[in-house]
C-alpha positions in Angstrom: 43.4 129.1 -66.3 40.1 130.3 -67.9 40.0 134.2 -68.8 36.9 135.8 -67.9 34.7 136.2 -70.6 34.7 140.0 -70.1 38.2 140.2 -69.6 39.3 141.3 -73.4 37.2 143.8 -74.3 35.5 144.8 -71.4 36.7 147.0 -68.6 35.1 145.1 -66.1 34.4 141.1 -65.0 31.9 141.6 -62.4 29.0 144.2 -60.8 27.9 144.2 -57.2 25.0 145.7 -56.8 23.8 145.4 -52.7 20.6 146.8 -51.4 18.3 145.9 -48.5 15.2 148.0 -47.5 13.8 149.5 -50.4 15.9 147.4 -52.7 13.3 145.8 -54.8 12.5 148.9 -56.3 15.9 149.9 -56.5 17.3 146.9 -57.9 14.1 146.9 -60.3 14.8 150.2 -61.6 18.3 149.6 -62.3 17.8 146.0 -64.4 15.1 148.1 -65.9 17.8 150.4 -67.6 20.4 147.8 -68.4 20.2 147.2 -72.3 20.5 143.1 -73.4 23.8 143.4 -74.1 25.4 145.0 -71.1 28.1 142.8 -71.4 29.5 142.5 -67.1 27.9 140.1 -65.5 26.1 141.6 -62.3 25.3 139.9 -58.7 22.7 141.4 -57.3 22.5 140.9 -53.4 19.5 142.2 -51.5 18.7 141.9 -48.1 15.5 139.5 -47.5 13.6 136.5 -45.5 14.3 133.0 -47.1 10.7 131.4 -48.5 9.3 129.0 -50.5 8.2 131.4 -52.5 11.8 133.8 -53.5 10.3 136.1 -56.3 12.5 138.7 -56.5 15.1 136.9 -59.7 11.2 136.8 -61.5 10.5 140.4 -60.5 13.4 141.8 -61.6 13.4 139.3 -65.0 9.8 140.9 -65.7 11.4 144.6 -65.3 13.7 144.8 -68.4 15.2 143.2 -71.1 18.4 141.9 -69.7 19.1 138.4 -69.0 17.8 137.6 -65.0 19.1 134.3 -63.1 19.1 133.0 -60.2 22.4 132.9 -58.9 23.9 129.1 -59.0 27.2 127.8 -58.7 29.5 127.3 -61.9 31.1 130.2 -64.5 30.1 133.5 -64.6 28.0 134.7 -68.2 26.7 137.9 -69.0 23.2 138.9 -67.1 22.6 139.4 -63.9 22.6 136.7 -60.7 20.1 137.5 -57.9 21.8 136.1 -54.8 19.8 133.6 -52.7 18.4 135.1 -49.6 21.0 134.8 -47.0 23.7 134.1 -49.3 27.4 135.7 -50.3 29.4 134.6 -53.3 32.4 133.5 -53.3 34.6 134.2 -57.2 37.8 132.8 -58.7 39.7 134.5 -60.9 39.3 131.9 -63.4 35.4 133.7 -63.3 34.0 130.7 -61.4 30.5 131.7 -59.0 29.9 129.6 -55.5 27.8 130.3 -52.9 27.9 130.4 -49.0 25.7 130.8 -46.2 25.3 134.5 -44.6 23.1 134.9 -41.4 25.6 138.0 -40.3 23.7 140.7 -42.4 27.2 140.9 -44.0 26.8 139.3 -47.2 27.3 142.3 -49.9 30.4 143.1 -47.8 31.3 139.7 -47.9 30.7 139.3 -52.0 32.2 142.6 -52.7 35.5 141.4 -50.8 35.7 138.0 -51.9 35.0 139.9 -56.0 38.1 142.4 -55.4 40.2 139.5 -53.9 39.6 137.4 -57.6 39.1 140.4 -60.1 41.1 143.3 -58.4 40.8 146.2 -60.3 38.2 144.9 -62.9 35.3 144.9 -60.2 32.4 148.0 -60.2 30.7 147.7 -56.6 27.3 149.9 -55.8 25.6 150.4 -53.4 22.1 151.1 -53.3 19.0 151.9 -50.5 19.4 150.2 -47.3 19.4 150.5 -43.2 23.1 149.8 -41.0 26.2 149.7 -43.0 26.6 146.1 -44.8 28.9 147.3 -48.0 31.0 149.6 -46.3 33.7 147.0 -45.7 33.2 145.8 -49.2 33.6 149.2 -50.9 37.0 149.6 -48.3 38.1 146.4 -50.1 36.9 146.9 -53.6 38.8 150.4 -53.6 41.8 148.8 -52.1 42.3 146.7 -54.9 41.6 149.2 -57.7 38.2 148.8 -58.6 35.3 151.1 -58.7 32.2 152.2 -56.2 29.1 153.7 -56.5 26.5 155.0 -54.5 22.8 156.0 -54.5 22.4 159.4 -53.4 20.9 158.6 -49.8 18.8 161.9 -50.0 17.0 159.9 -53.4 17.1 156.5 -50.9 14.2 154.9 -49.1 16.5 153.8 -46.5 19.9 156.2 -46.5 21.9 153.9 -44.1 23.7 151.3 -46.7 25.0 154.4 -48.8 25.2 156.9 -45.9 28.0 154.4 -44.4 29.5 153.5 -48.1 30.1 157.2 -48.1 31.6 157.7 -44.7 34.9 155.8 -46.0 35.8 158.0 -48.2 35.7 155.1 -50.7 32.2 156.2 -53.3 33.8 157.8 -56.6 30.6 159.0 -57.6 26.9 159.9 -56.0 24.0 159.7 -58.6 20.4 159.5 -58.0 18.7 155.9 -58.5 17.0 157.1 -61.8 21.0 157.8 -63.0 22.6 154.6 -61.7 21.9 151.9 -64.8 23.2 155.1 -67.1 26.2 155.2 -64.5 26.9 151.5 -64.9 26.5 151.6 -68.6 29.0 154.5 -69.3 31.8 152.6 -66.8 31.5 149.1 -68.7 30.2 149.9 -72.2 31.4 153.4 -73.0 34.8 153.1 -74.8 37.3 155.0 -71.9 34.9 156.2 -69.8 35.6 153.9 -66.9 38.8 155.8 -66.8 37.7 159.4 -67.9 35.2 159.1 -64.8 38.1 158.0 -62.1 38.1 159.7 -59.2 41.5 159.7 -56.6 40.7 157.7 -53.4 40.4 160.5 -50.9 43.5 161.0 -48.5 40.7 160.8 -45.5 39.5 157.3 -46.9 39.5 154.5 -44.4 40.8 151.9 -46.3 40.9 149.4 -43.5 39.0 150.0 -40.5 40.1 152.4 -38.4 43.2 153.6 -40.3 42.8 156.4 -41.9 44.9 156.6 -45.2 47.6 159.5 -45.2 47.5 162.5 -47.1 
């Protein structure tokens, strides 16, 4: 079995970042703050209408210096993966990326769940601007395995749903601003101990599962 790259030095093996309306900014903004060497590779999934012309992995490579790809099946490297349109991932444990068809509007709860199921603790979810709820059954499911969640402050969001509905499980650790979020990420998977020194208890109103409330 393959250890993830990240695994021995790095608090983290993967970042799930999930936006939809007003995510191209978002998502921009936060690649734009990443340093080259953030060392967690990050999937970005954003909400958008398949084309022949898919610019968003060359929007967000022209924002920062960071490595940008266009998510494709096989290991998992340092940079970030832009998600087809319509598409979840699906990850090993061995660090190993495939993709799948999504029409449900589901696919960042879908990548966040299938990421806790193969990394457990060592996964860092956020959630960014967005309408309905897609990533509130993911954060339920990163939190349930140990890992971490954050979310945009939906007063700072073009669209307040996505993080509005992360919120209401009781499952965010910490609200920031969008101009605050690459710093967040950085201090959770670069800063020696801070991914713990910043760990927040999982509320005794959280709803872990849907509809069970999690007992005080």
């Amino acid at each position: 079995m393959r250890t993830p790259p990240t695994a021995a030095r790095h608090p983290f093996d993967v970042v799930v970042l999930a936006a939809s309306a007003g995510g191209i900014r978002a998502l921009r903004s936060v690649v734009a703050g990443l340093p080259a060497t953030f060392p967690t590779p990050v999937l970005a999934v954003q909400h958008r209408a398949p084309g022949p012309d898919d610019l968003l992995t060359d929007l967000l490579r022209n924002s920062g210096t960071v490595p940008v790809h266009r998510a494709a099946p096989g290991p998992l490297a340092a940079g970030v993966h832009v998600l087809p349109p319509r598409c979840a991932a699906d990850l090993t444990p061995e660090g190993w990326l495939a993709l799948r068809p999504c029409d449900s509007g589901r696919c960042a709860d879908l990548t966040m769940e299938s990421a806790a199921g193969a990394f457990g603790p060592r996964v860092l979810a956020a959630v960014l601007t967005g309408r309905l709820t897609d990533g509130a059954a993911g954060v339920r499911a990163v939190r349930r395995a140990g890992g971490r969640v954050l979310a945009q402050d939906p007063a700072d969001a073009e669209a307040p749903g996505m993080p509005s509905a992360a919120l209401a499980t009781g499952c965010v650790e910490h609200v920031v601003p969008l101009r605050l979020l690459a710093p967040a990420l950085i201090a959770y998977a670069m800063a020696p101990g801070a991914a713990d020194l910043l760990t927040v208890p999982v509320s005794p109103w959280a709803r872990l599962t849907p509809g069970r409330v999690v007992p005080a």
